[in-house]
N, C-alpha and C positions, 0 to 999 in steps of 0.2 A: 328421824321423824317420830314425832311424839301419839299417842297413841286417841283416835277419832273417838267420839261420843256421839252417840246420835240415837233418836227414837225414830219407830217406823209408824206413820200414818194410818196404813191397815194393817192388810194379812202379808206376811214377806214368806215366798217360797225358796227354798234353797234346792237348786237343782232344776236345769235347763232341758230336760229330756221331754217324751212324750208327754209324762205323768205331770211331772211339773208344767207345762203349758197348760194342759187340760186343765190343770184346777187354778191357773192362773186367766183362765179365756172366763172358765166358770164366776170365779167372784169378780170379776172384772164387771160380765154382764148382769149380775146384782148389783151392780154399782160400788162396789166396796174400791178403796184403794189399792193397789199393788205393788209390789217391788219381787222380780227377781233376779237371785245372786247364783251365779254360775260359776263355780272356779277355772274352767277354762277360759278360753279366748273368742267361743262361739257359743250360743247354743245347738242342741241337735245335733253332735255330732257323730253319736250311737245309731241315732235313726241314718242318719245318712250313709256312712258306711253298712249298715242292714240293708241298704235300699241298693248300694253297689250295685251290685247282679240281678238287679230286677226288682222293685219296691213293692213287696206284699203286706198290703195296708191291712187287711181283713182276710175272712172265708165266709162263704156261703151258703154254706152247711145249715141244715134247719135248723134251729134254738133248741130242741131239747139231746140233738147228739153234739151243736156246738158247745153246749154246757157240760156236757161229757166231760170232753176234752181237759180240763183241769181236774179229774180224778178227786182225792180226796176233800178237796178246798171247791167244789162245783157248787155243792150247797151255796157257799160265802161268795163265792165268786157272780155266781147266778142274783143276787141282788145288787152288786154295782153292776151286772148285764142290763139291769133293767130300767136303769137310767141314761144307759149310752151303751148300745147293742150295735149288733156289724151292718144291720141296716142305717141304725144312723150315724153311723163312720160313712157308709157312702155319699150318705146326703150331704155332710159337715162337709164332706174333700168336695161336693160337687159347689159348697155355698164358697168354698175358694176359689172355686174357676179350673179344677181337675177333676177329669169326667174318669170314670173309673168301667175296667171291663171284667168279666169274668174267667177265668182260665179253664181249660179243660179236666185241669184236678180241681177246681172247684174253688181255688185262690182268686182273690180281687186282687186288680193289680191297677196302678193310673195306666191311663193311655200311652203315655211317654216311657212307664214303666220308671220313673226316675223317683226320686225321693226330695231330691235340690228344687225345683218347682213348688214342690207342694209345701215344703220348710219356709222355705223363702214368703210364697204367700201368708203363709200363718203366722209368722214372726212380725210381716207390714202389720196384718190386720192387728194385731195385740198391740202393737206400736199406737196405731191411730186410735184405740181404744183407751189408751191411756195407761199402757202396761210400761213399770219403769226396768231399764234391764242394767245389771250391775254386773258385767264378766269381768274373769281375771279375780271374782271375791271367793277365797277358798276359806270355806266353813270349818273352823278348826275345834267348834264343839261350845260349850257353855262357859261362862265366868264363876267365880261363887256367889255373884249377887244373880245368876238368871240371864244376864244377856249373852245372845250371841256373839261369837267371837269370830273375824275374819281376815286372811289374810290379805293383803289388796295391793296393787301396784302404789299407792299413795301410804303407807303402811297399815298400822294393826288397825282394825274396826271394833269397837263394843257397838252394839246398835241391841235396843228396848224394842221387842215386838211385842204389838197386841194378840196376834197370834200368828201361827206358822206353820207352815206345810212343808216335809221333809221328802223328798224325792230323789235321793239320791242312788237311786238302781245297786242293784248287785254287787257282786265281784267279778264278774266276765269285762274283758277287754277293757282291765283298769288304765293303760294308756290313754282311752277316751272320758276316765272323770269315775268311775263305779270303781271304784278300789278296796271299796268295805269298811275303809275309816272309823264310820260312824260306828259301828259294832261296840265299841267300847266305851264311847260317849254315852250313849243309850244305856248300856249294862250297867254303868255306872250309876244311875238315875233311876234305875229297878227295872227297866225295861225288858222281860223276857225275850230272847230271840233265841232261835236256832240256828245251827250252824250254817254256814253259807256251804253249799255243795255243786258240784259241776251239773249242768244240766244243757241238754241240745250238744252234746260233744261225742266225743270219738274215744275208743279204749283200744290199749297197750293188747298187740299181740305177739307173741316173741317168733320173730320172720326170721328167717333165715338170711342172712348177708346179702344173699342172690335175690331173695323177692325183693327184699327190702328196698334193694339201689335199683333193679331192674325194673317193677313194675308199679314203685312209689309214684301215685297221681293217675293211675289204671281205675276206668270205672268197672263195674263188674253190674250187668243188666243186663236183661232182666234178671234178679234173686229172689228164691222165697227163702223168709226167715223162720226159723222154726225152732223155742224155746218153750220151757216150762214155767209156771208160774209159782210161789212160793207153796201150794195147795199140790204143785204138781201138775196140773193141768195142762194139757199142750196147749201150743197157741203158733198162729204162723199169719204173716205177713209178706205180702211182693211187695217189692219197691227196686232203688237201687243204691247202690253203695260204693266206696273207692277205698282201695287200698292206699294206705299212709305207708311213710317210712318207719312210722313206729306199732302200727295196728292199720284199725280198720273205721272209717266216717263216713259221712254223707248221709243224706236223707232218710233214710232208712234206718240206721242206725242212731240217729237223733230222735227217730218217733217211739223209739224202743230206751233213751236211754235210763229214764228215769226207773224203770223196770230191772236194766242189767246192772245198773250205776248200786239197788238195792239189792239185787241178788250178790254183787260181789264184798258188800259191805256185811252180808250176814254169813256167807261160804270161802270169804277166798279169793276167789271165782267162780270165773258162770262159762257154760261151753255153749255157745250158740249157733246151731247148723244152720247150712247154706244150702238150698238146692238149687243149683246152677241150670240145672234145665227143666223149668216149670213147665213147660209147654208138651214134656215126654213124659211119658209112663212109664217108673220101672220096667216093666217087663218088653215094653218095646226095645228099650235102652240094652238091655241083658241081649235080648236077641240080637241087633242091629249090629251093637261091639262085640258080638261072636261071629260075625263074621269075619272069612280071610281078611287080610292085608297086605298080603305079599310083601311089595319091595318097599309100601308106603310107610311113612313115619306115623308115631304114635299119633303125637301132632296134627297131620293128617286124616289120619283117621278118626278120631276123634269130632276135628271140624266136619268131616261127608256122615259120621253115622251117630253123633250126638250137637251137633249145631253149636258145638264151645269153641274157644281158639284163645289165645292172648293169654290177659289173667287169670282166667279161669283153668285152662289148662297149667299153668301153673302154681295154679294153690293144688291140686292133685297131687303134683310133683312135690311140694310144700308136707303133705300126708299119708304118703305111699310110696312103699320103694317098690324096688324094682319090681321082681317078683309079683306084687299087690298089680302092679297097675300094668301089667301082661293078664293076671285075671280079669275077662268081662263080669264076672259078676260081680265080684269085690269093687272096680271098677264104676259099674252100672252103681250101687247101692253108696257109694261116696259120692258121687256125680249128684245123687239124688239127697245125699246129706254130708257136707263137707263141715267136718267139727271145727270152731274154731274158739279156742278157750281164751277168754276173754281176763286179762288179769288186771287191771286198773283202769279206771275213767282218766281220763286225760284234765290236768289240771285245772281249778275252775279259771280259771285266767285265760286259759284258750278257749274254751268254750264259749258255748252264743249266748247262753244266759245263764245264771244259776238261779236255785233251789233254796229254801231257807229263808231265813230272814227274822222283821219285827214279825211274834207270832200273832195270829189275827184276834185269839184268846186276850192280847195286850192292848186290843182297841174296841172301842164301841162300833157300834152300827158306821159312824159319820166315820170311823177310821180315825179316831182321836185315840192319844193314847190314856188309858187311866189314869198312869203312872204320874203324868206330863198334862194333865188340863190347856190346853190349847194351844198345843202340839199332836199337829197332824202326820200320816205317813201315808205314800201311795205308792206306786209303782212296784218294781223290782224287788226292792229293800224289804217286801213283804215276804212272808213263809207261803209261798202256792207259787205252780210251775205249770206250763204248760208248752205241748210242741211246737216247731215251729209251725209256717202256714197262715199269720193273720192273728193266731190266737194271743199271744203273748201281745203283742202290739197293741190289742182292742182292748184287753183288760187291764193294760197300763194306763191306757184310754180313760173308760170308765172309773177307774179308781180313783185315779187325778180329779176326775168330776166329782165325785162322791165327796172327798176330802176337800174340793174349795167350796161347793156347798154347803159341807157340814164345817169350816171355820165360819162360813157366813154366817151360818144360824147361832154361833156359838156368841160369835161376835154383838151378834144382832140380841142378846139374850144378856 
């Protein structure tokens, strides 16, 4: 098969994810033309598996500590917030027909809690709107005359955009389409970016054979976290967390990662305590485990006079020999702070999202790049991170909006 030629009518987005709908719903509803090219077989497919376990669309957090939550990049982030914020994520799911409720930690979630509903409906509506959708087209970067180049089940594509919107997410869970590719296409063309880095993941802790097989997939709750900051500062956090076979993940650990992910890149590593029983006070703790035990197991004891059992009694065993954990105070004061030295982030590929990306210094306000005149970037592919919980999902959201409004204007100009 000989190689397609074609010009695009409008704006063509490359990349089927949140970001890329959003800025394809957005110029849509200006009226502009559309075409998007997905190199998988679907779109949505990051969202969908995200939605797995429970679809957390948003958070309901007030605006100026949701704006927080992106740390360095809040500033930048807080103006595409202001064009499409988590209240109007709820309106937008409710204008699809999924009613949205609030969770007890303060997540929005559909009612269904599904994600397949709500994809499905936004996919129709784009459809009836006049959105053209082209999967199976894998973007394989520029020509030397400027067109994009794609891969396609009918073979290679050159195709002439008037402009374009690049959404191609991260490098987490490159089996779903975010593989990072484009890093170098971009570089090439003067594009600054920064490195792509793991972010929302789990770090390497060196377990012993026995925890490892024994209590890999063990949640450990309630934990408070307790770490320093590059200043030194303490800082602690409850949540909860599960032991890996290679470390330690979950929720908790993912709202702390972007903090230990740079503490290990500037140290080595980072040692981050655990205090397994929030709810007791050293010094009850010290008392309580001074008492007899007679015939009862450590084990035992421990569940009647400090409320742990399971994994938790286990990472003890993990950091105390013998001798250490027949002493109640020594005991008491590991119980209350269980070190555990944190040596590598876990590859960005596993992880839920990463870090990094086109840096925002390389685009205007509209999220165009300098570099690149009417070549847009939105979503993940961007340098700014945020925890899980709603946040990551809404400013993919927003940004996608921002970049098909700002090709509109460009276009429109």
């Amino acid at each position: 098969m000989g190689t397609q030629a074609m010009r695009a009518e409008g704006l063509v987005i490359i990349g089927g994810g949140p970001a890329g709908l959003m800025a394809a719903e957005a110029a849509r509803a200006a009226g502009m033309s559309v075409d998007v090219f997905e190199g998988k077989g679907s779109v949505g497919r990051k969202f969908l598996i995200a939605g797995k376990g429970g679809m957390n669309i948003t958070h309901s957090e007030p605006k100026p500590a949701f704006t927080e939550r992106y740390g360095e990049r809040a500033g930048d982030i807080a103006r595409w917030l202001a064009t499409f914020d988590a209240d109007d994520v709820r309106t937008w799911t409710a204008e699809l027909g999924v009613d949205t409720f609030v969770g007890s930690s303060g997540r929005v979630f559909p009612m269904d809690m599904k994600a397949a509903p709500l994809l499905r409906a936004w996919v129709h509506r784009l459809r009836e709107s006049g959105v053209r959708f082209h999967v199976r087209h894998r973007w394989t970067g520029w020509n030397a005359e400027g067109r994009l180049m794609f891969d396609t089940p009918d073979g290679p594509l050159q195709l002439e955009a008037p402009a374009t919107v690049l959404a191609l997410g991260g490098a987490s869970w490159p089996q779903l389409g975010s593989d990072g590719a484009w890093q170098d296409w971009l570089a090439a063309r003067g594009v600054d970016i920064a490195p792509l880095k793991p972010a929302n993941g789990g770090f390497d802790v060196a377990w012993s054979p026995y925890l490892a097989q024994r209590f890999a997939g063990a949640p450990l709750k309630p934990v408070v976290a307790h770490w320093r900051d590059a200043e030194g500062r303490g800082h602690e956090r409850q949540g909860e967390c599960v032991i890996s076979e290679y470390g330690i993940e979950g929720s908790l650990i993912y709202a702390l990662s972007a903090t230990l992910r740079d503490a290990i890149e500037r140290h080595g590593q980072v040692t981050l305590q655990l205090d397994l029983a929030p709810n007791r006070t050293l010094e009850r703790l010290e008392r309580d485990l001074a008492a007899s035990r007679g015939k009862r197991s450590l084990s035992d004891h421990l569940r009647r006079h400090a409320g742990i059992s399971g994994a938790k009694v286990a990472l003890l065993h993990e950091v105390l020999d013998k001798t250490q954990l027949e002493d109640p105070v020594i005991l008491a004061r590991t119980i209350k702070r269980v070190p555990l030295h944190l040596q590598h982030a876990r590859p960005v590929a596993e992880t839920i999202s990463s870090a990094g990306g086109v840096r925002l210094e390389a685009l205007d306000d509209n999220l165009m790049l300098t570099a690149l005149p009417g070549v847009f970037c939105a979503g993940e592919m961007l340098d700014w991170e945020a925890p899980t919980g709603g946040y990551l999902l809404t400013a993919c959201f927003a940004s996608g909006r921002v970049a098909g409004i700002g090709a509109v204007d460009w276009l429109g100009r």
